[in-house]
C-alpha positions as CSV (number, residue, x, y, z in Angstrom):
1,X,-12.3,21.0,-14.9
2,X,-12.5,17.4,-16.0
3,X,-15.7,18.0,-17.5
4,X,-14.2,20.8,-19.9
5,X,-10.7,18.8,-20.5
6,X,-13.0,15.8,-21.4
7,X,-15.3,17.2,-23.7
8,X,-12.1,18.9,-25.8
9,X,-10.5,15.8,-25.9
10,X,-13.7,14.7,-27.5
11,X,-14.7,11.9,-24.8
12,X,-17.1,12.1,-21.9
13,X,-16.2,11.9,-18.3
14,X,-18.4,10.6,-16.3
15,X,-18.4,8.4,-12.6
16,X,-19.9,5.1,-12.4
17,X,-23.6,5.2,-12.8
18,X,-26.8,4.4,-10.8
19,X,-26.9,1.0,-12.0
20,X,-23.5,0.2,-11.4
21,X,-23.7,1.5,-8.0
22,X,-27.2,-0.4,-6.9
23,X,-25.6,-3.8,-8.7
24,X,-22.1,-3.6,-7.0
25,X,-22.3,-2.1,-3.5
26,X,-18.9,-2.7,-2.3
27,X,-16.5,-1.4,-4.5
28,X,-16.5,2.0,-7.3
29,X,-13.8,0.5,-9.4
30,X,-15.5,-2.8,-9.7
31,X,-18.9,-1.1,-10.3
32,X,-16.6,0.9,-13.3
33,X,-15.6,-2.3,-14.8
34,X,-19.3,-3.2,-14.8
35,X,-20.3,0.2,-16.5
36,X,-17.8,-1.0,-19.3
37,X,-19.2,-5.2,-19.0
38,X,-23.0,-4.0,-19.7
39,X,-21.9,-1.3,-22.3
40,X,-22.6,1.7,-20.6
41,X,-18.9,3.1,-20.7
42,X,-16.6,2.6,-23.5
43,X,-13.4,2.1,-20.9
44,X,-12.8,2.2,-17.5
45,X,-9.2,4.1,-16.1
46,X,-8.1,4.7,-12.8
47,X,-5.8,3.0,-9.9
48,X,-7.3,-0.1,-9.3
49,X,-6.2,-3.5,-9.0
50,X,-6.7,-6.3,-11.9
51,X,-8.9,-8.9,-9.8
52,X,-10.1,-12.3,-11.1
53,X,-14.0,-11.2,-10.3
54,X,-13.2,-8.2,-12.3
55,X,-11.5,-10.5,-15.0
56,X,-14.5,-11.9,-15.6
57,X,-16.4,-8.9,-17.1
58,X,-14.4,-7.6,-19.3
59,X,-10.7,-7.6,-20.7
60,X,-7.7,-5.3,-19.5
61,X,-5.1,-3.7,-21.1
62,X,-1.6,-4.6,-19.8
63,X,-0.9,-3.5,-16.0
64,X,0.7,-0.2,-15.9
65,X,2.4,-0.1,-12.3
66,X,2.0,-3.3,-10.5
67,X,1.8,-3.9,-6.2
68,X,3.9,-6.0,-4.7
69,X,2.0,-7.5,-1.6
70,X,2.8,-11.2,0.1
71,X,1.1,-11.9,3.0
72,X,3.4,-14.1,5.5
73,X,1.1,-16.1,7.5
74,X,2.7,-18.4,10.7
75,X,1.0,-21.7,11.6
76,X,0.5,-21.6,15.1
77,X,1.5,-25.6,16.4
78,X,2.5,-27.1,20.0
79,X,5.9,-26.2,19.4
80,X,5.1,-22.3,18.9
81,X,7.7,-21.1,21.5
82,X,10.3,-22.6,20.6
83,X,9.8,-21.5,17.0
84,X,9.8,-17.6,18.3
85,X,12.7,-18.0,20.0
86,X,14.7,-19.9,17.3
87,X,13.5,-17.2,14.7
88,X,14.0,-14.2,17.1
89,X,17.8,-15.8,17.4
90,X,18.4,-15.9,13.8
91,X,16.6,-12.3,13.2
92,X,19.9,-11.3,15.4
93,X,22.6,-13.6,13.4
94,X,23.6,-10.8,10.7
95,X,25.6,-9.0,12.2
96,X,28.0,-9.6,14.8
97,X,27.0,-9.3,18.6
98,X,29.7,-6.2,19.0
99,X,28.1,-4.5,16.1
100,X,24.7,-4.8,17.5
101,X,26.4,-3.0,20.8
102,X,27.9,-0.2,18.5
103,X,24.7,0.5,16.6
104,X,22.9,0.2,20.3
105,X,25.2,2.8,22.0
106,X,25.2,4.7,19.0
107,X,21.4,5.4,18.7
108,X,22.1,6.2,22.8
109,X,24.3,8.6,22.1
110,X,23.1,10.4,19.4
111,X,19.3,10.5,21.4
112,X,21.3,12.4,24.5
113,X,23.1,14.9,21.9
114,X,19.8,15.6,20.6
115,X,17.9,16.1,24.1
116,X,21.1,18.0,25.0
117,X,21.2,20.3,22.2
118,X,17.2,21.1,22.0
119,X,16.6,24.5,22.8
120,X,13.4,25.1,25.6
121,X,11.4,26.2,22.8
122,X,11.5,22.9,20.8
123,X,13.9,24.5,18.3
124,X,16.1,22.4,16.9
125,X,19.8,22.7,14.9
126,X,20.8,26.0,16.4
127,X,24.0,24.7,17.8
């Protein structure tokens, strides 16, 4: 179906090529950006991510959806416990200690209405 779409729209649609693939074994979009580096390809689409090695080969046209991704990383040090606790305490400082019973008793409550109101067959809803 892509080949027939491709060759109305006058272009040719094709995967990366042998070469791309024996040169850059780990990854099919950076062996595409390759294709386009060495002139084989005349552009490269597709869901992949602008990287700096990728960078290097060849230019990019402006991002069209963007990732947001942070990595968090905590330093381990002698005073590790003391740190959980502390940051376990303030994950808890939002909200007040009798909301955190109301949403507790809550999620109990509406866990029993739903074992209680489960049919034998697994059916649920049918009140």
């Amino acid at each position: 179906a892509l080949d027939e779409i491709s060759n109305n729209a006058g272009f040719k649609f094709t995967h990366n090529s042998v070469g791309s693939k024996t040169v850059i074994k780990d990854s099919n979009p950076t062996a595409s950006v390759y294709d386009v580096q060495v002139g084989l390809a005349d552009m490269a689409a597709g869901y992949f991510w602008i990287t700096s090695e990728r960078l290097k080969m060849t230019t990019f046209t402006t991002a069209v959806a963007t990732d947001k991704i942070f990595l968090w990383v905590l330093e381990k040090n002698e005073s590790w416990e003391d740190e959980f606790v502390y940051f376990t305490r303030n994950m808890l400082v939002p909200f007040h200690p009798s909301l955190w019973m109301l949403l507790l008793w809550s999620i109990f409550l509406i866990s029993i209405a739903a074992v209680w109101f489960c049919k034998n067959d697994g059916t649920y809803g049918i009140w």
